[in-house]
N, C-alpha and C positions, 0 to 999 in steps of 0.2 A: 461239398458234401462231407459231411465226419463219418467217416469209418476208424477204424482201428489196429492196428498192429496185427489185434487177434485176427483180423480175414485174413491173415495170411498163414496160419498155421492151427492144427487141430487145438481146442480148449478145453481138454477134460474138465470137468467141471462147472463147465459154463458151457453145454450142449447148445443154447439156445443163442447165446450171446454173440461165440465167434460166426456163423453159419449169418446171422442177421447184421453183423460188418460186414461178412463180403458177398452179401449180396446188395449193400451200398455201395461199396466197392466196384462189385462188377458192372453196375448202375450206373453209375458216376462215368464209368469208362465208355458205356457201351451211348449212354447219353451222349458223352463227348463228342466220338465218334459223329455222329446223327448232326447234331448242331454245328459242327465246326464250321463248314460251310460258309454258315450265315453269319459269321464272326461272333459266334459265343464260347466262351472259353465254362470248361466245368472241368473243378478241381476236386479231389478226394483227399483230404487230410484225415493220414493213419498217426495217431498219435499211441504215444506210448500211454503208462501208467502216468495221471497229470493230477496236481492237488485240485482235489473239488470234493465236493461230499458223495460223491457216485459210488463207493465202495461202501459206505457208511450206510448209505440209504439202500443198499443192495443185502443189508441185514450181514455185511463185511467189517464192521469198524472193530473187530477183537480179532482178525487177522492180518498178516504182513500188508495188506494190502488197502489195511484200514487206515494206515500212518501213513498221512502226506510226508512227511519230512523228509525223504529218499526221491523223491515224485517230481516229473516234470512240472516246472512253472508253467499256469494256464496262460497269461500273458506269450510268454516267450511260444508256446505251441499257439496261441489264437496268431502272434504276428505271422509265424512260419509258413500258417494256411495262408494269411492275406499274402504276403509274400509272394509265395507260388501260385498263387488266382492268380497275379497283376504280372508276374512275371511270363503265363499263358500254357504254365506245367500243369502236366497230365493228375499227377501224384506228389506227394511229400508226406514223408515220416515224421511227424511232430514230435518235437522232444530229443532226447538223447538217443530214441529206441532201445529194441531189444537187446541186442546183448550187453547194453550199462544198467537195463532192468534187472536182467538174470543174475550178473556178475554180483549186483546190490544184496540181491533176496538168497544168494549163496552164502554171503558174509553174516547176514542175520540170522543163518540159522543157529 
C-alpha cells in the first residue's frame, strides 16, 4: 500500500493530505497484522517527494515542490516497495526521505 512520509509527521498545509497517508499507513499495518497468519505479507511504502506530476496536478507546479529535478526517482522508489513486499517487511521509506528532502528545499531557498 503507498503512503507517505507525510503519515508520519504534521503537514501544514496539506490538512487533508498527511491525516489520509496515515491512515493508509496505519491500515497497511493493522491489515498486516490480521493476515499474517495466513501467509499474506502487506507492505506500506512511505516514499518521499518522487518525480511524477502529483505536485503539478495538485495546482503545485510554481512551487519548490513543482520541480522534479531534486525528487526521488519513481523507478528507484517503485523497486524499494517491490523490494520490501518480497522481502516480507512491514514498512519502507521510499527514496532518499526526509531529511535529504529538508536539507534540498533549505538550499533553494
Amino acid at each position: 500500500m503507498t503512503s507517505s512520509i507525510s503519515a508520519t509527521k504534521p503537514t501544514p498545509y496539506e490538512t487533508t493530505y498527511g491525516p489520509s497517508r496515515a491512515f493508509v499507513y496505519m491500515f497497511a499495518e493493522a491489515l498486516r497484522a490480521e493476515v499474517l497468519e495466513h501467509g499474506i505479507t502487506v507492505t506500506a511504502l512511505l516514499p518521499g517527494a518522487t518525480d511524477s506530476d502529483f505536485h503539478v496536478r495538485a495546482g503545485m507546479g510554481d512551487t519548490k515542490f513543482g520541480d522534479n529535478s531534486w525528487k526521488n526517482d519513481r523507478r528507484v522508489v517503485a523497486r524499494q516497495g517491490l523490494d520490501a513486499l518480497f522481502a516480507g517487511k512491514d514498512a519502507v521509506v521510499g527514496g532518499v526521505g526526509l531529511i535529504t528532502v529538508l536539507k534540498v528545499l533549505r538550499r533553494k531557498r
